[in-house]
C-alpha positions as CSV (number, residue, x, y, z in Angstrom):
1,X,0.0,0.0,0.0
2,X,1.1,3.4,-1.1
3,X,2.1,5.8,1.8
4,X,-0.6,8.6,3.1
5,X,-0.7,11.7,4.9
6,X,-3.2,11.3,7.9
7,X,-4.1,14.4,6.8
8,X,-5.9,13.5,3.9
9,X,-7.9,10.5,5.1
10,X,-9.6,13.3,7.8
11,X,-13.4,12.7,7.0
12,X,-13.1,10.0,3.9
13,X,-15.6,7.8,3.4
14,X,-15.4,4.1,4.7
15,X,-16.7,1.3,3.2
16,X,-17.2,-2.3,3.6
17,X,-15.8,-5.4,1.6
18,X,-19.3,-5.6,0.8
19,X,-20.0,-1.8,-0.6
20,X,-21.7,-1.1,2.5
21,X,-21.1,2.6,3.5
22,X,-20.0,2.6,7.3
23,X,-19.5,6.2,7.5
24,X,-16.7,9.2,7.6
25,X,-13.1,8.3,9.5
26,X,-13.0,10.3,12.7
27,X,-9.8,9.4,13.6
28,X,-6.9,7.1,13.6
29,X,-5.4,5.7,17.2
30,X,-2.4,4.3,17.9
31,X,0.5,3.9,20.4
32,X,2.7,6.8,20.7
33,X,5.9,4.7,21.5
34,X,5.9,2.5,18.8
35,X,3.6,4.5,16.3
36,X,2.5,1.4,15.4
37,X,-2.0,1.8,14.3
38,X,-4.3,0.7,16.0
39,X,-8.2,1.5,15.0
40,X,-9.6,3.0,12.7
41,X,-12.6,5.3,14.7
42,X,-15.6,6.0,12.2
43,X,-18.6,7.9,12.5
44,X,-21.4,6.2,11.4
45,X,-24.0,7.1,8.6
46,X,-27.1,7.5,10.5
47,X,-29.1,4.8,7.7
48,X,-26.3,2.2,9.0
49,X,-28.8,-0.4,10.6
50,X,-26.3,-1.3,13.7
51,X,-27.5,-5.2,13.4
52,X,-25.2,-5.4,10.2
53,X,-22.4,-4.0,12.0
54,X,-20.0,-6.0,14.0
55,X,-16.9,-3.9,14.9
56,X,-17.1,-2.5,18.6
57,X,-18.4,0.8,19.5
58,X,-16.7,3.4,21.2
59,X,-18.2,5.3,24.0
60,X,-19.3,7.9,21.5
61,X,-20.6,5.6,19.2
62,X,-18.6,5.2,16.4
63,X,-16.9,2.3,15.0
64,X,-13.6,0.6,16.2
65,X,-11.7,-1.0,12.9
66,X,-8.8,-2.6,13.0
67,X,-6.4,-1.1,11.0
68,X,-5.7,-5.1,9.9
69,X,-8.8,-4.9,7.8
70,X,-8.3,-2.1,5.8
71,X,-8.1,-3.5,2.0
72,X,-7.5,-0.3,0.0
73,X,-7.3,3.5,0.2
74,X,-8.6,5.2,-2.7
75,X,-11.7,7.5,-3.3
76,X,-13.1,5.2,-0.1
77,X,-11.4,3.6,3.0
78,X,-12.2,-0.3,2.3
79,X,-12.8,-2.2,4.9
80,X,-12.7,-6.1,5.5
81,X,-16.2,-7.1,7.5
């Protein structure tokens, strides 16, 4: 995968294996020491029927992704389900 600036992945659409549209990425975490990534934290679209959605939920209510299922960057953050 090509490198990115964090920068421009602020508010890009994610999306599902599956073309479902999660939502927008919020942000990224990650541990300072090591830099290694952690989650991807997404809000989600409000037609997103939570049932079809199983990545954990923050205490603001947007996604938790694993950074190990991210599949592609492009016009959409892909996302392994």
């Amino acid at each position: 995968m090509a490198n990115i600036l964090a920068e421009n992945l602020s508010g890009k659409a994610v999306m599902g294996s599956d073309g479902t549209e999660l939502g927008d990425l919020y942000n990224i975490t990650m541990d300072l020491k090591s830099g290694q990534l952690h989650h991807l934290l997404v809000s989600p679209h409000e037609q997103l029927n939570p049932e079809r959605v199983t990545f954990d939920v923050d205490e603001a209510g947007r996604l938790r992704v694993p950074v190990s299922n991210v599949q592609a960057v492009k016009d959409y953050i892909v996302v392994g389900r």
